[in-house]
ZAKESE-669304 format. One record per atom (N, C-alpha, C): residue number from 1; atom name; z, y, x. Coordinates in steps of 0.1 Angstrom, whole numbers. Each point is the difference from the previous one (the first is absolute). Layout:
<atoms>
atom num=NUM atome=CA z=Z y=Y x=X
...
</atoms>
This chain:
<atoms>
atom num=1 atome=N z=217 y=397 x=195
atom num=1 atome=CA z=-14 y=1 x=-5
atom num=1 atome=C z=-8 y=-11 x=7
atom num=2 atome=N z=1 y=-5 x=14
atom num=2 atome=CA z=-7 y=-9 x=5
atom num=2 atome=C z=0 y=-15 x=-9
atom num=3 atome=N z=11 y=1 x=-7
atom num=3 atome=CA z=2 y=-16 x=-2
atom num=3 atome=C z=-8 y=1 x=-19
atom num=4 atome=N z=-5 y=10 x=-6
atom num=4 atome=CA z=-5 y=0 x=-13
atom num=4 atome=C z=-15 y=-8 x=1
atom num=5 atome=N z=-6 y=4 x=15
atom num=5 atome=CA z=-10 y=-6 x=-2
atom num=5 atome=C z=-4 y=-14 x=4
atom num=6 atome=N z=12 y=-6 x=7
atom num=6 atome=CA z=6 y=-14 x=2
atom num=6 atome=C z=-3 y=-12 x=-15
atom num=7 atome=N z=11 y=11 x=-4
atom num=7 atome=CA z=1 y=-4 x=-16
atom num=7 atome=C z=-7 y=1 x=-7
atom num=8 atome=N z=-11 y=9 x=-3
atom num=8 atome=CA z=-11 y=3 x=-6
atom num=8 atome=C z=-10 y=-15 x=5
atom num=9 atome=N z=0 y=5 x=8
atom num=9 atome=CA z=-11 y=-14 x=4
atom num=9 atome=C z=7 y=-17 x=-4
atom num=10 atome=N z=12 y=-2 x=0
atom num=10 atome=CA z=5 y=-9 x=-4
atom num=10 atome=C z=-1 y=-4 x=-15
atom num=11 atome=N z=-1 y=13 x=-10
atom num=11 atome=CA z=-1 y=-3 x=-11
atom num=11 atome=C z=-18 y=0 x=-4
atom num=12 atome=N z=-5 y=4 x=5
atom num=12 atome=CA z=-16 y=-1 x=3
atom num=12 atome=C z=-3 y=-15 x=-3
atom num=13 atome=N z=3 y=-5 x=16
atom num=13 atome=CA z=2 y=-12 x=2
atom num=13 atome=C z=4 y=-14 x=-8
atom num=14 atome=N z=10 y=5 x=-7
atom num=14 atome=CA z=8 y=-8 x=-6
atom num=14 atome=C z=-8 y=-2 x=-14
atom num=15 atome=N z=-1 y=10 x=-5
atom num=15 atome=CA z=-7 y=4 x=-13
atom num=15 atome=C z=-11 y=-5 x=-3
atom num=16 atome=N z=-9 y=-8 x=13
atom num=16 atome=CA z=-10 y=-8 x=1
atom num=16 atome=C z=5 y=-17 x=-5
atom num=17 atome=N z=6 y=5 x=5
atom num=17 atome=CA z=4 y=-18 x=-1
atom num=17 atome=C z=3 y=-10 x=-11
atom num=18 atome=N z=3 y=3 x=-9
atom num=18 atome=CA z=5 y=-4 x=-13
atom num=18 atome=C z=-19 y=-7 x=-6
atom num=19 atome=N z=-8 y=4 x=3
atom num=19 atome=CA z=-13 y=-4 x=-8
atom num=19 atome=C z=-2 y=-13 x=13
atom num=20 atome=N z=1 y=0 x=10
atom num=20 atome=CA z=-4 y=-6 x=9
atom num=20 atome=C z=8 y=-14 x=-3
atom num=21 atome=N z=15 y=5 x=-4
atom num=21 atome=CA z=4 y=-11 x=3
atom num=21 atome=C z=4 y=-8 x=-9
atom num=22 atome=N z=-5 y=8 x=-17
atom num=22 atome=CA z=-4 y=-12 x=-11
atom num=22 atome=C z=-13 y=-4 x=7
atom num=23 atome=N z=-10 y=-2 x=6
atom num=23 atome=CA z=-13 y=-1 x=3
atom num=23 atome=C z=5 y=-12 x=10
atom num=24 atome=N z=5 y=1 x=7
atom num=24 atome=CA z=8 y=-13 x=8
atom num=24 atome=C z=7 y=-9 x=-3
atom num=25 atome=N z=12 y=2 x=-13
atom num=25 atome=CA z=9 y=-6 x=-6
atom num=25 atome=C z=-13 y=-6 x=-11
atom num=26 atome=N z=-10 y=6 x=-3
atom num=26 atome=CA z=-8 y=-11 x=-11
atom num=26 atome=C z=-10 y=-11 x=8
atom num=27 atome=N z=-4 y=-2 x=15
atom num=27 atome=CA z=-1 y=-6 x=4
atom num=27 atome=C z=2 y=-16 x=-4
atom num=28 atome=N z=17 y=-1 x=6
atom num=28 atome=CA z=5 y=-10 x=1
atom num=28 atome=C z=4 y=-7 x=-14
atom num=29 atome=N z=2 y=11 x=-10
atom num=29 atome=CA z=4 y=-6 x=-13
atom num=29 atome=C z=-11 y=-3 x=-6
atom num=30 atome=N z=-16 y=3 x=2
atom num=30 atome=CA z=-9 y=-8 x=-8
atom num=30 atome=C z=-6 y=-9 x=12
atom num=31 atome=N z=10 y=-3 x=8
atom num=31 atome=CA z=-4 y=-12 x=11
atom num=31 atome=C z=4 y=-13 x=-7
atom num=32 atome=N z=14 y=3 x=-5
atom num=32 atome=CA z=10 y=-9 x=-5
atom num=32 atome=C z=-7 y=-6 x=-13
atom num=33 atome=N z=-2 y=10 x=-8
atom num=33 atome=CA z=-12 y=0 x=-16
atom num=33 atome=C z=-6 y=-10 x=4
atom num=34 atome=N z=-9 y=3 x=11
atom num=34 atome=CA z=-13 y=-6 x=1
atom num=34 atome=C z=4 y=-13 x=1
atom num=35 atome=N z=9 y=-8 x=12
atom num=35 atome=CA z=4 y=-10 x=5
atom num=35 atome=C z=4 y=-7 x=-15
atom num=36 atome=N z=8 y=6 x=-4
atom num=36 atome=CA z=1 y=-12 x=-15
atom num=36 atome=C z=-9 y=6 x=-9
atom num=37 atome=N z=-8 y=4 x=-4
atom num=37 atome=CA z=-13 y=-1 x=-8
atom num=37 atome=C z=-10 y=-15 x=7
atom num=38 atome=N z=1 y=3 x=12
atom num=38 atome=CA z=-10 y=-13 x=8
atom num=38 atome=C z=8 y=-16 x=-2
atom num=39 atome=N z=12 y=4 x=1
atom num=39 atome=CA z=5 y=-10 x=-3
atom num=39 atome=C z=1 y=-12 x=-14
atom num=40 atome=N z=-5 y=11 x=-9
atom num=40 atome=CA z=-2 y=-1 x=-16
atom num=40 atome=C z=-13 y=-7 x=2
atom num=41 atome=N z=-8 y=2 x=4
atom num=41 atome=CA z=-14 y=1 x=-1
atom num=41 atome=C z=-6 y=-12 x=12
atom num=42 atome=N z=8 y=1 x=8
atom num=42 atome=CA z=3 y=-14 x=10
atom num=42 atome=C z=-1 y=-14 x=-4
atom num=43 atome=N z=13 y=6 x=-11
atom num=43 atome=CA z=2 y=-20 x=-6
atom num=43 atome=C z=-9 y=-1 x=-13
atom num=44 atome=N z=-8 y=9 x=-7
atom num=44 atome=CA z=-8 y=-2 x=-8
atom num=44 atome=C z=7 y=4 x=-13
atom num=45 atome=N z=10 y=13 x=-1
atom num=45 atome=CA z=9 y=5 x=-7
atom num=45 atome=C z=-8 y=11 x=-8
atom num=46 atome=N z=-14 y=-5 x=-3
atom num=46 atome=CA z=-5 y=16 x=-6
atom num=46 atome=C z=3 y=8 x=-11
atom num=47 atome=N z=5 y=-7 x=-6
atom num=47 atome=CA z=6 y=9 x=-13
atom num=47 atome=C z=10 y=9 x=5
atom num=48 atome=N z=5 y=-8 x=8
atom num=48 atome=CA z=17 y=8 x=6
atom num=48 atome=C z=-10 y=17 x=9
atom num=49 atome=N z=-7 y=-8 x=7
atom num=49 atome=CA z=-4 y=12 x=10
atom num=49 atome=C z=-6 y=11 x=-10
atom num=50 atome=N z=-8 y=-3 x=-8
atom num=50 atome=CA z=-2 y=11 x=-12
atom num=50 atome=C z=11 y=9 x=-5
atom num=51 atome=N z=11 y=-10 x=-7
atom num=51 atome=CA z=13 y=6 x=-4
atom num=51 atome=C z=2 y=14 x=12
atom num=52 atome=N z=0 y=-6 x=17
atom num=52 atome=CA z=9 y=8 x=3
atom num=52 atome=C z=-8 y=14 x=8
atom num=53 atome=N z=-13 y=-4 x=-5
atom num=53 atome=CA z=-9 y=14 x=5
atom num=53 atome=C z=2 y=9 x=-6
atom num=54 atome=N z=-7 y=15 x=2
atom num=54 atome=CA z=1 y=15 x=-5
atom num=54 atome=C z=-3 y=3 x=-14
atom num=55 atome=N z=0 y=4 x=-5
atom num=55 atome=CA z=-5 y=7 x=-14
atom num=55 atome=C z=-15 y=0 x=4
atom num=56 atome=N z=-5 y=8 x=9
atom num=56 atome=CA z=-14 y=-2 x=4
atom num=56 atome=C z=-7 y=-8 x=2
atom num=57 atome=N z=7 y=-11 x=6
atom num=57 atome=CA z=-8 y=-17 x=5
atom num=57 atome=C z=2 y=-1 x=-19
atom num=58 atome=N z=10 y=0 x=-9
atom num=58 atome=CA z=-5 y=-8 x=-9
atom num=58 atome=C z=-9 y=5 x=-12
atom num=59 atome=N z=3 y=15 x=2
atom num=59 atome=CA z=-15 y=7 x=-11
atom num=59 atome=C z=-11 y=-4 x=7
atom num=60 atome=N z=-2 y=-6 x=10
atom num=60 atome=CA z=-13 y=0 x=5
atom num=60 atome=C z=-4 y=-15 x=2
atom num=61 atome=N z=9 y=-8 x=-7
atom num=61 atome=CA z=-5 y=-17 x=2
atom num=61 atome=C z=12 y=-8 x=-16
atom num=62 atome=N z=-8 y=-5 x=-5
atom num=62 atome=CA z=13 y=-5 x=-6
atom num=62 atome=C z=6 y=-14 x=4
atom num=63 atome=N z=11 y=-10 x=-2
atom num=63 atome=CA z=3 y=-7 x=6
atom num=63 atome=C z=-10 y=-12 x=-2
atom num=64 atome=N z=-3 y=-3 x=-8
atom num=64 atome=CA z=-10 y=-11 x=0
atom num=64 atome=C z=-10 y=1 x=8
atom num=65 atome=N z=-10 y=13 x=1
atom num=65 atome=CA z=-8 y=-1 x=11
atom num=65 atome=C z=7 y=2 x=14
atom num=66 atome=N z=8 y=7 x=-2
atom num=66 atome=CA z=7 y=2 x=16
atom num=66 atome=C z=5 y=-22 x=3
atom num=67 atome=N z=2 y=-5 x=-7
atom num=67 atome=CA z=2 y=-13 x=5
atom num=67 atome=C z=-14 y=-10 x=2
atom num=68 atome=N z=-10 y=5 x=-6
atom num=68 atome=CA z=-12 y=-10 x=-2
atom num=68 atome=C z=-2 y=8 x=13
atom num=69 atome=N z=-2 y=15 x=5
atom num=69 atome=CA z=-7 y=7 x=13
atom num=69 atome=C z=9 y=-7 x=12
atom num=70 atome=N z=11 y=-2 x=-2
atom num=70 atome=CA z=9 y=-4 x=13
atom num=70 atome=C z=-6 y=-17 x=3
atom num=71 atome=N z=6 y=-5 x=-9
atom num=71 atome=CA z=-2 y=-15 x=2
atom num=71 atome=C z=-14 y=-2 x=4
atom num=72 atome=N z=-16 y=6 x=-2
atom num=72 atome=CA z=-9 y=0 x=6
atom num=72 atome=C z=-4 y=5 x=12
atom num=73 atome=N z=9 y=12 x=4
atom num=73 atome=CA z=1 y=5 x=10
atom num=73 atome=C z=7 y=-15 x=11
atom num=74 atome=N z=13 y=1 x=-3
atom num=74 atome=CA z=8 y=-6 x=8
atom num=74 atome=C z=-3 y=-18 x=5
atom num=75 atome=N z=-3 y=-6 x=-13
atom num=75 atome=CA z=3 y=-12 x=0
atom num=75 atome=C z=-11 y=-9 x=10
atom num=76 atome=N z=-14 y=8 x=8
atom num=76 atome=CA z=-12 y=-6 x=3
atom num=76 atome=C z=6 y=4 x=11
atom num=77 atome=N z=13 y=9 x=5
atom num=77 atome=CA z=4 y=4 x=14
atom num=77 atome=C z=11 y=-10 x=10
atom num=78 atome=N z=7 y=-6 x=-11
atom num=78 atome=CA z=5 y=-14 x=3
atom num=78 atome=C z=16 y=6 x=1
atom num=79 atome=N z=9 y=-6 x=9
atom num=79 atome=CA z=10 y=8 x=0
atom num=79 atome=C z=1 y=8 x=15
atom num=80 atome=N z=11 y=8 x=-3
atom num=80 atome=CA z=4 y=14 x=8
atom num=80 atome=C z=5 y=-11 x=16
atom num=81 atome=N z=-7 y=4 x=8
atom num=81 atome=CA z=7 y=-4 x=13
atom num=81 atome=C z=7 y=13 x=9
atom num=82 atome=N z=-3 y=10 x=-1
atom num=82 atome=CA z=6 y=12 x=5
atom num=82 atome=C z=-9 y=12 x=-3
atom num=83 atome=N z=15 y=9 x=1
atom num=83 atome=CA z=-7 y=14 x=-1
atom num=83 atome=C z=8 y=8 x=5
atom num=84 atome=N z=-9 y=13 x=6
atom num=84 atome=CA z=11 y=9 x=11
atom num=84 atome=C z=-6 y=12 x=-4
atom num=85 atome=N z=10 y=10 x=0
atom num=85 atome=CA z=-3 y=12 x=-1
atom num=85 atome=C z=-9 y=2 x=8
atom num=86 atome=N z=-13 y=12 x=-5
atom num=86 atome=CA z=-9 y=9 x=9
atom num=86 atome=C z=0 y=13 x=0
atom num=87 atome=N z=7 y=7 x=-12
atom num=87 atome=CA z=1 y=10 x=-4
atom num=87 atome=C z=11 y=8 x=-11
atom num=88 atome=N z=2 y=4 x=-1
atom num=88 atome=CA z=7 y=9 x=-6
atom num=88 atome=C z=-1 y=17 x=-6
atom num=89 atome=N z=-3 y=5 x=-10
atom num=89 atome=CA z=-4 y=16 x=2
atom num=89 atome=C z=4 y=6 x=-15
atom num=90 atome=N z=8 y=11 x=0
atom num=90 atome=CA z=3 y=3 x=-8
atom num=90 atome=C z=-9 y=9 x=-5
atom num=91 atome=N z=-2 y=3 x=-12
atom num=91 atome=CA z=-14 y=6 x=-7
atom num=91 atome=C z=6 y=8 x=-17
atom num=92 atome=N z=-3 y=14 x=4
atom num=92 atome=CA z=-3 y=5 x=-15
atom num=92 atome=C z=-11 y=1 x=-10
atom num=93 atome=N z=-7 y=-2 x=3
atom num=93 atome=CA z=-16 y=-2 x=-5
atom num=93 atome=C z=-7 y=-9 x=5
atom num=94 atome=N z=-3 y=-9 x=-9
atom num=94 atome=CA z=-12 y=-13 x=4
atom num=94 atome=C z=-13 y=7 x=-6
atom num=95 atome=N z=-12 y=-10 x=-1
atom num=95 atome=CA z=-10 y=1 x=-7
atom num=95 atome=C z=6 y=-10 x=-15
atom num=96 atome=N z=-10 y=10 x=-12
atom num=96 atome=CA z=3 y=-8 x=-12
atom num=96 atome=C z=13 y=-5 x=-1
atom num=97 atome=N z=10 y=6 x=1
atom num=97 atome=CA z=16 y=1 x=0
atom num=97 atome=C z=3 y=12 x=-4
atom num=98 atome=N z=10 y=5 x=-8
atom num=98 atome=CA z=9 y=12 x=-6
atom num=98 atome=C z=5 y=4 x=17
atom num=99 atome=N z=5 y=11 x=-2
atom num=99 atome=CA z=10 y=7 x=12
atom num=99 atome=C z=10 y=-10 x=-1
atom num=100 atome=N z=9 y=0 x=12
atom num=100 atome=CA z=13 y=-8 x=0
atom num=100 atome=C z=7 y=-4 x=11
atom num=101 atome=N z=5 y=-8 x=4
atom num=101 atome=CA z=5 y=-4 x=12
atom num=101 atome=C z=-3 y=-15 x=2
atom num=102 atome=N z=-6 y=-6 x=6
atom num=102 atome=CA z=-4 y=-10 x=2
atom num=102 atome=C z=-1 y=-3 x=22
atom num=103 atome=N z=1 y=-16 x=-2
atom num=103 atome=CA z=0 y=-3 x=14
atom num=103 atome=C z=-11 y=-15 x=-5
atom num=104 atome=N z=-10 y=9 x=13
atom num=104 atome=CA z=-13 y=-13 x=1
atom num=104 atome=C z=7 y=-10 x=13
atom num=105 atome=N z=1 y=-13 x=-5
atom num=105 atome=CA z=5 y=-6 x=7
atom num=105 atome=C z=-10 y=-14 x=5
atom num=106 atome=N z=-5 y=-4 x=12
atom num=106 atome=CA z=-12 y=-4 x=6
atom num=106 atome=C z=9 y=-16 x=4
atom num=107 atome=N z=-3 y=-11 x=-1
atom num=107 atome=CA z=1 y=-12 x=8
atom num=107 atome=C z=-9 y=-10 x=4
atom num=108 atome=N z=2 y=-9 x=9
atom num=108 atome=CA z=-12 y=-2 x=9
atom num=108 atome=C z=6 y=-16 x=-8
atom num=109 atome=N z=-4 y=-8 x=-6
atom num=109 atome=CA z=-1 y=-11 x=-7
atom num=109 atome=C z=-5 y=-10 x=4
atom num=110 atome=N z=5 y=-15 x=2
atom num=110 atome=CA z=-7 y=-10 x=3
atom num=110 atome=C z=2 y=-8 x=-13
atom num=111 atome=N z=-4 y=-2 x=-7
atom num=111 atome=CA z=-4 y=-19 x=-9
atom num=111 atome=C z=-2 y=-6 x=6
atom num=112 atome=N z=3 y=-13 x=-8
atom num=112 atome=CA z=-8 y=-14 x=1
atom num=112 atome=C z=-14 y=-2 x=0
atom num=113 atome=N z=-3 y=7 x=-8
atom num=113 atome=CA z=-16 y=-2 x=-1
atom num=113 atome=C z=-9 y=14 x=5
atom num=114 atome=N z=7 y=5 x=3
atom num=114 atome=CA z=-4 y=17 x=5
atom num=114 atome=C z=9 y=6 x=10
atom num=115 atome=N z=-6 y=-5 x=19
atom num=115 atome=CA z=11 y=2 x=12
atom num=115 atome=C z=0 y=20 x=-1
atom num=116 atome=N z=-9 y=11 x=-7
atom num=116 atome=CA z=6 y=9 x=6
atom num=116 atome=C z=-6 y=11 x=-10
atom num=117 atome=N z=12 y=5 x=-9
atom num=117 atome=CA z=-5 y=9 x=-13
atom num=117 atome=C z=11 y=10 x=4
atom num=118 atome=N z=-5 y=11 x=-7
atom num=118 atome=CA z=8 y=12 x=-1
atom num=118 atome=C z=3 y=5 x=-15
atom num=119 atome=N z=14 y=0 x=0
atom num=119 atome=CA z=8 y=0 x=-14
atom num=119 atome=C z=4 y=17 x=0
atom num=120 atome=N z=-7 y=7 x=-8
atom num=120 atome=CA z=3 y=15 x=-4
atom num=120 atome=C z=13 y=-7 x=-14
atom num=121 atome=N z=12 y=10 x=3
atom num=121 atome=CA z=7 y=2 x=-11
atom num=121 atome=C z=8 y=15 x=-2
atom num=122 atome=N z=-3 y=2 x=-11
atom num=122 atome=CA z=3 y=20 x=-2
atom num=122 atome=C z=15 y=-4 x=-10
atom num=123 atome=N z=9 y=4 x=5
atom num=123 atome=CA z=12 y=2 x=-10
atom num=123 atome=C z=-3 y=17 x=-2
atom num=124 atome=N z=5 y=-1 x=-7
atom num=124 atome=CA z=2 y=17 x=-4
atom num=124 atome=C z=19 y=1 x=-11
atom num=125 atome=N z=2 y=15 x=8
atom num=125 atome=CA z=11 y=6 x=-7
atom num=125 atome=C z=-2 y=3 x=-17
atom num=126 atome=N z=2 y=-12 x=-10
atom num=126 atome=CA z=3 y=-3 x=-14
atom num=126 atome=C z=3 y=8 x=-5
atom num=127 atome=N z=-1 y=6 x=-14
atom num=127 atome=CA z=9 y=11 x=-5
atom num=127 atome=C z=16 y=-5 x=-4
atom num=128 atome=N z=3 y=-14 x=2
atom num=128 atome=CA z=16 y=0 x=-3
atom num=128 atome=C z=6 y=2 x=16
atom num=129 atome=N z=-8 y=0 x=9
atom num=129 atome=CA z=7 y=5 x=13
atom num=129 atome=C z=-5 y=-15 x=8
atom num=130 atome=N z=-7 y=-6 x=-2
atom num=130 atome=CA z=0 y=-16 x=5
atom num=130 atome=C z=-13 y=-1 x=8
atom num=131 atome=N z=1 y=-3 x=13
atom num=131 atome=CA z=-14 y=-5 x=4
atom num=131 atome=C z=-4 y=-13 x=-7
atom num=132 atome=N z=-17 y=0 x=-2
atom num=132 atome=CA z=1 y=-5 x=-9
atom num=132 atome=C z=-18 y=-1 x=7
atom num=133 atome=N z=-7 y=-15 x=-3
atom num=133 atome=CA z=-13 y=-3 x=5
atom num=133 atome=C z=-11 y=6 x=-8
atom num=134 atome=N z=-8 y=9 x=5
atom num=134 atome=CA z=-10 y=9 x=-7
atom num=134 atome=C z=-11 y=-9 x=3
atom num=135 atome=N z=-3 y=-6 x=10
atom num=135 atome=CA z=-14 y=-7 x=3
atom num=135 atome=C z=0 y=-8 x=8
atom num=136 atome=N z=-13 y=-10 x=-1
atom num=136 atome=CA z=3 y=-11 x=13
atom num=136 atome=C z=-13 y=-5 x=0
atom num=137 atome=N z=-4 y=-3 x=15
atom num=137 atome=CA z=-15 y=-4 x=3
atom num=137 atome=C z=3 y=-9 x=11
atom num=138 atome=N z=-7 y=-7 x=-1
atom num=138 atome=CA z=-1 y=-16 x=11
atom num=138 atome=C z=-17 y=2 x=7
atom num=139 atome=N z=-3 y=6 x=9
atom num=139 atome=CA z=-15 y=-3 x=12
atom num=139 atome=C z=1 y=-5 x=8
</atoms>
């Protein structure tokens, strides 16, 4: 009898874990997303970067303006001299966002023409299973 509540608590325990650690495992895989979405969007690939955003980034921009908003965005910032992670956070609920699984991902940015911006990029869990870029802000 001593050893049920051993067990008991082990499956307690255990039984937690499975939410946590898709919540951990999505982390790094819309780290990866993000890294080649920037990369897209780096060399001045905007159509491509459209292509490979969410269902959501594209009901909500279509490609043409998503390339005229980038290239105005981007092109007065010069080119990319570095960027480092600042953040990381996995998120079920944004503002003005559906429920879902999304990771707000924060980088500390230097340009050529702009020594120090902060690059917000949101991948979110896609409905074919794919992290996939829901949003993106340059301050």
């Amino acid at each position: 009898m001593t050893y049920a509540y051993p067990v008991l608590i082990a499956i307690l325990v255990l039984g937690g874990f499975p939410a946590h650690a898709a919540e951990s495992d999505a982390v790094p895989k819309a780290q990866v997303s993000a890294k080649a979405w920037l990369a897209l969007t780096d060399s001045g690939k905007y159509a491509e970067s459209w292509n490979g955003a969410s269902t959501l980034f594209k009901t909500a921009i279509t490609k043409a303006d998503w390339e005229k908003a980038i290239r105005a965005t981007r092109a007065p910032l010069g080119a990319l001299k570095s960027r480092t992670l600042k953040s990381a956070t996995f998120a079920r609920t944004l503002p003005g966002a559906p429920d879902g699984e999304y990771v707000v991902i924060q980088y500390e940015t230097a340009f050529e023409n702009k020594a120090a911006a902060v690059e917000t990029i949101t991948p979110m869990l896609d409905k074919d299973g794919l992290w996939r870029i829901s949003g993106y802000y340059i301050k």
